[in-house]
C-alpha positions as CSV (number, residue, x, y, z in Angstrom):
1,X,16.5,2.1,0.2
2,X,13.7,4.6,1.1
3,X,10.2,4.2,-0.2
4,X,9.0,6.4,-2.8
5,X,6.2,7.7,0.3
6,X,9.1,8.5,3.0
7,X,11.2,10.2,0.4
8,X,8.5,13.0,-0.1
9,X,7.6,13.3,3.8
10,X,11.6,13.9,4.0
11,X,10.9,16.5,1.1
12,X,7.2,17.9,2.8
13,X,9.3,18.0,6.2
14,X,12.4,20.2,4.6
15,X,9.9,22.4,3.0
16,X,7.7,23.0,5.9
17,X,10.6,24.1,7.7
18,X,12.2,26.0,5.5
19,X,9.0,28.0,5.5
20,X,8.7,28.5,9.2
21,X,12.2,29.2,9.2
22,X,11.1,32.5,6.1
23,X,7.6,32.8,8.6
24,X,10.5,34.0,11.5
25,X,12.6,35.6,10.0
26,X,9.4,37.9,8.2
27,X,8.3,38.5,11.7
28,X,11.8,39.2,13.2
29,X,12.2,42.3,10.7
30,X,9.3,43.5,10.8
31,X,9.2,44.0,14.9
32,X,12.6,45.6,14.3
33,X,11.4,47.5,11.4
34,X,8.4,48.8,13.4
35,X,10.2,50.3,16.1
36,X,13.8,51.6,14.0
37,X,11.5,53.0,10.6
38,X,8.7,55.4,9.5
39,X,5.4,54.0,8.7
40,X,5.7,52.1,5.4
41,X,2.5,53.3,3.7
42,X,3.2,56.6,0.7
43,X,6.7,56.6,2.2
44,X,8.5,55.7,-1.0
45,X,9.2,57.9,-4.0
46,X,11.3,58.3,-6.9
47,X,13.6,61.4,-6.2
48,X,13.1,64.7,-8.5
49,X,16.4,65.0,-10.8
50,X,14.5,67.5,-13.2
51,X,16.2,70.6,-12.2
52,X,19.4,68.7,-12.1
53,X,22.2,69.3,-15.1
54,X,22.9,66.9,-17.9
55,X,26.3,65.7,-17.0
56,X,28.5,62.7,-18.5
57,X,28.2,59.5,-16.0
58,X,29.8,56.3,-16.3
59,X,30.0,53.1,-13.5
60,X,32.4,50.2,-13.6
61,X,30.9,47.1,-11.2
62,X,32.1,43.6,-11.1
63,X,30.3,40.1,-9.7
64,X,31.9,36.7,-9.8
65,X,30.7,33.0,-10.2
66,X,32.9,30.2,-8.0
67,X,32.6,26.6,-9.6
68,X,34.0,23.5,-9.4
69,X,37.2,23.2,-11.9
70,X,35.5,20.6,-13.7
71,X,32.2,23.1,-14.3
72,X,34.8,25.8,-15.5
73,X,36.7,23.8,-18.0
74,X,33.2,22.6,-19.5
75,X,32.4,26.2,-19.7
76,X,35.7,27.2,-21.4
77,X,35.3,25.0,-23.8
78,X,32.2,25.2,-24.9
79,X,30.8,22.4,-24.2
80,X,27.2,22.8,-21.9
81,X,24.3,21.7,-24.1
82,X,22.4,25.5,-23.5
83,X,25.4,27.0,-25.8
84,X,28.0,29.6,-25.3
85,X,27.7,30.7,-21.6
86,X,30.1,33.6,-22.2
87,X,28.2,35.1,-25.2
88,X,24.7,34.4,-23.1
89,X,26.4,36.0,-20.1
90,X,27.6,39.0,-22.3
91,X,24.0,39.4,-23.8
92,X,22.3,39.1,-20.2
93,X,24.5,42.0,-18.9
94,X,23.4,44.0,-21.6
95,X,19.9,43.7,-21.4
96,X,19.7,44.1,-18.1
97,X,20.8,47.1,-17.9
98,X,19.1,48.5,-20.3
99,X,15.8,47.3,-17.9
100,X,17.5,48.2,-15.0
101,X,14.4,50.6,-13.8
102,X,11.8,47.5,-14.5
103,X,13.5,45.7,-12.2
104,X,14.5,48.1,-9.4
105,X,11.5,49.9,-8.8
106,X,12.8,53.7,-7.3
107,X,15.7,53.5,-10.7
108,X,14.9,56.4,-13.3
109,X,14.7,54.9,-16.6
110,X,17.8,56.4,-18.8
111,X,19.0,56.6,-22.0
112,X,22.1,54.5,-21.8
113,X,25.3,55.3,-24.8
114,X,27.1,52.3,-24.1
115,X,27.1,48.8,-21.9
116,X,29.8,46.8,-22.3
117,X,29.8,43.4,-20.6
118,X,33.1,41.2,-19.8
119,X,33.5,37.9,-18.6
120,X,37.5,36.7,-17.5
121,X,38.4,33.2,-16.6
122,X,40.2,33.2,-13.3
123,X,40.9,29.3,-13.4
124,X,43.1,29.5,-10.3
125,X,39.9,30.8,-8.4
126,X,37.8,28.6,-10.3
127,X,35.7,31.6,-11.1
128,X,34.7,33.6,-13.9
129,X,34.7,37.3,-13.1
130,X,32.1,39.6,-14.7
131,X,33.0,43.4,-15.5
132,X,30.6,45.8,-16.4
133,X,31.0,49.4,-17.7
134,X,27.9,51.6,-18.3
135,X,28.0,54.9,-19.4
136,X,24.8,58.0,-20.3
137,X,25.1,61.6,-20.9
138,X,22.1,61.7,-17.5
139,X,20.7,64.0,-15.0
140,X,21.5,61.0,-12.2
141,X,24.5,58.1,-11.7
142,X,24.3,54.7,-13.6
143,X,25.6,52.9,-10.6
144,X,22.6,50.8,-10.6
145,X,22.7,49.5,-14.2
146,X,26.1,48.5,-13.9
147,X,25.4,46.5,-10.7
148,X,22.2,45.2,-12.6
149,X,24.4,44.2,-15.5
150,X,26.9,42.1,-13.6
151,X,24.5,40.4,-11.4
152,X,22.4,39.7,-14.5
153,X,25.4,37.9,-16.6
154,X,26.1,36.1,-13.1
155,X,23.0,34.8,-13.0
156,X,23.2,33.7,-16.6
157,X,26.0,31.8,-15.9
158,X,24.8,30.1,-13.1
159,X,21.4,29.5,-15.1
160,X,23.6,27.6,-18.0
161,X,25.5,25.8,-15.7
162,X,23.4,24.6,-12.8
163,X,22.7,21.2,-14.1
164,X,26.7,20.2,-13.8
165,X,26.8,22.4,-10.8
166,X,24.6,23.4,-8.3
167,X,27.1,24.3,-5.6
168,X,28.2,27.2,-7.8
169,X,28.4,31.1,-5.5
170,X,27.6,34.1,-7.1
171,X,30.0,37.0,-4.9
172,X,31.8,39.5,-4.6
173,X,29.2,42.2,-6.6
174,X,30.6,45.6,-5.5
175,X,30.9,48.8,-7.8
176,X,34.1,50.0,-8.9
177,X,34.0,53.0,-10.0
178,X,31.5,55.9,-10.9
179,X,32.1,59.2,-12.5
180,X,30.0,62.6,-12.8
181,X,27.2,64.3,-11.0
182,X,27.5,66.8,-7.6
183,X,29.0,63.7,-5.9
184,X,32.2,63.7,-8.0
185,X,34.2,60.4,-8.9
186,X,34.5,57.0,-6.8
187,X,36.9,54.3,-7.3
188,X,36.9,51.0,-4.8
C-alpha cells in the first residue's frame, strides 16, 4: 500500500503534466493560428440581422449520453439519490436555451415560442438520446439554441450520474434539421 505522501506526488505528477501537456497544445494553436488567421484584436462582432425579415425558424438537434447498463437501469428507474434525471435533463434543455446568447457570446438573444426537450432510452446502446426542437418567429436561425439545449440536458445527465459512472461519453451532438431564413431548410 502507497503512503498517504506518494499518493499525492502520483497526483502533483499527473497534474503537472496534464498542464504542460494544455501549456503545448496552447502554444501549438497559436503558432498555427498566427500564420492561417487575422489579427485577433476588434476582429469579432455580432452580425447586423436588423434589416433582415421576421420569418418563422425552427431547429431539431440531438446529443447522446453512453453508460454502463447498470448506470442506465439506475437511471430508468429512478433510483440516483439527485432525483429524476429525465425531468432534470428536460428542465436543463430548456433553460439553456432560453440562455443560449449568455453562453455563446456572438448568439443574438431571441424571443423563443417553444423548446421542447426529449430524452429516449436506447438500452441496446446503453445510451439515452436527447432531442431538442426550438422554434421563434426571428430575424436569424435557432440552430444554436437547439444545440445548446441538447448539450445542456446531456450534461445534466452526466452531472446526476457521475458518481455511479464516470466513464459515461457525451456524443454524437449534430443538428438535425432547421427551417426558415434566406438559407432555406436543412435536414441531416
Amino acid at each position: 500500500m502507497r503512503s498517504k505522501k506518494s499518493s499525492k506526488q502520483g497526483v502533483k505528477g499527473q497534474r503537472s503534466s496534464l498542464s504542460a501537456g494544455f501549456k503545448d497544445a496552447a502554444k501549438r494553436r497559436a503558432t498555427k493560428s498566427a500564420v492561417q488567421s487575422r489579427p485577433q484584436t476588434s476582429e469579432l462582432s455580432m452580425v447586423d440581422v436588423g434589416t433582415k425579415p421576421e420569418t418563422w425558424r425552427t431547429a431539431e438537434a440531438q446529443a447522446k449520453v453512453v453508460m454502463s447498463p447498470k448506470t442506465l437501469d439506475l437511471i430508468l428507474k429512478n433510483k440516483l439519490p439527485k432525483g429524476n434525471v429525465l425531468v432534470a435533463a428536460k428542465l436543463a434543455g430548456i433553460q439553456a436555451a432560453k440562455k443560449t446568447a449568455d453562453l455563446i457570446p456572438l448568439c443574438h438573444p431571441l424571443r423563443l415560442t417553444s423548446v421542447q426537450v426529449e430524452v429516449v432510452p436506447q438500452v441496446e446502446e446503453k445510451a439515452l438520446l436527447v432531442l431538442s426542437r426550438v422554434s421563434a418567429f426571428e430575424r436569424t436561425g435557432v440552430e444554436m439554441e437547439a444545440l445548446t439545449a441538447a448539450a445542456a440536458a446531456c450534461l445534466t445527465i452526466y452531472d446526476m450520474a457521475k458518481a455511479f459512472d464516470r466513464r459515461m461519453v457525451i456524443t454524437d451532438l449534430h443538428l438535425l434539421t432547421k427551417t426558415g431564413g434566406k438559407s432555406g431548410s436543412f435536414r441531416w
